[in-house]
C-alpha positions as CSV (number, residue, x, y, z in Angstrom):
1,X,6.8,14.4,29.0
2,X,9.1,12.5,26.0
3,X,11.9,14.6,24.7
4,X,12.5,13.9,20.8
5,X,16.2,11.6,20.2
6,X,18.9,13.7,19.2
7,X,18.8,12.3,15.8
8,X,20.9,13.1,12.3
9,X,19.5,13.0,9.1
10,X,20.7,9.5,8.1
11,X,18.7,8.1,11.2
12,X,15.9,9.5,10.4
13,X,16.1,8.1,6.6
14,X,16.9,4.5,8.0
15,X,13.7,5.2,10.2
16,X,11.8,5.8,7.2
17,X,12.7,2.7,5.4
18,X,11.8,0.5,7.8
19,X,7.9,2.0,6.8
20,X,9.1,1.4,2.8
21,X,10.2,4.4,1.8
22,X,13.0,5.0,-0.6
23,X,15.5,8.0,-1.5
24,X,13.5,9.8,-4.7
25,X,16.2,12.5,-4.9
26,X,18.5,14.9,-3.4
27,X,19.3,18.7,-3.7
28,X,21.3,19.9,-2.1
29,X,21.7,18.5,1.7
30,X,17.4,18.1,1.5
31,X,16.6,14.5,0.6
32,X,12.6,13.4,-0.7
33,X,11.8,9.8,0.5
34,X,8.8,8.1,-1.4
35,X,6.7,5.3,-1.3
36,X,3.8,4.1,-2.9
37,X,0.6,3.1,-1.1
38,X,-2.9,2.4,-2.4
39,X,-2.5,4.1,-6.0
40,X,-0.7,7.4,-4.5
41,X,2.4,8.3,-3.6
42,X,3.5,9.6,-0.4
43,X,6.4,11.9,0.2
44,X,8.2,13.3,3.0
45,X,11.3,15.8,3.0
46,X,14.2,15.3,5.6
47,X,17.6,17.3,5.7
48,X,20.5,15.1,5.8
49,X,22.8,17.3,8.7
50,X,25.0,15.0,11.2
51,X,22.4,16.7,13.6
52,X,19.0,17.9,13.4
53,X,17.9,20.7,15.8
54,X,14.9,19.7,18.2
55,X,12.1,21.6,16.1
56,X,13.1,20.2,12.8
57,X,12.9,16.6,14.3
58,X,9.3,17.2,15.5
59,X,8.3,18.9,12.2
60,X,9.3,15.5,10.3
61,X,7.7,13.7,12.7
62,X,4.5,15.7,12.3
63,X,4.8,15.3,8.8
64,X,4.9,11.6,9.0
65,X,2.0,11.2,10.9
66,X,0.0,11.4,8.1
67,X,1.0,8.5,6.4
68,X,2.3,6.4,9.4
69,X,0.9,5.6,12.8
70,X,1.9,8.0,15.7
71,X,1.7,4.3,18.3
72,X,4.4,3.0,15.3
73,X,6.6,6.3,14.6
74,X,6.4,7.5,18.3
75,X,9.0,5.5,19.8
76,X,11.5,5.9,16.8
77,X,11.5,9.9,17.5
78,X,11.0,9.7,21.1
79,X,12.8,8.6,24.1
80,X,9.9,7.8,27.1
């Protein structure tokens, strides 16, 4: 079974923009990333902490699945 990457929240927001999202705004150490796509936008939340606990990583990558493909997303999160 993958294990998720021991990622920080900047890698995760690089990961994002690679799939066109952009920084919307900050408070405090959360950061929303939006894009637009088809008429609506899309939004995820990611904390920006030099590094994110295992359950927090899966959690944003569950919440990206609805907007990006798990085949596309999978290896950025996980290491096989």
């Amino acid at each position: 079974m993958p294990k998720p990457r021991r990622l920080s929240g900047a890698d995760i927001i690089k990961i994002f923009e690679e799939f066109g999202f952009t920084i919307k705004n900050q408070r405090g150490s959360h950061i929303k990333l939006t894009r637009s796509c088809l008429g609506t936008t899309q939004a995820l939340l990611v904390s920006n902490h030099k590094e994110l606990k295992t359950g927090a990583i899966v959690g944003i990558f569950k919440q990206a699945l609805q907007y990006i493909p798990e085949p596309d997303l999978r290896s950025h999160f996980y290491s096989e």
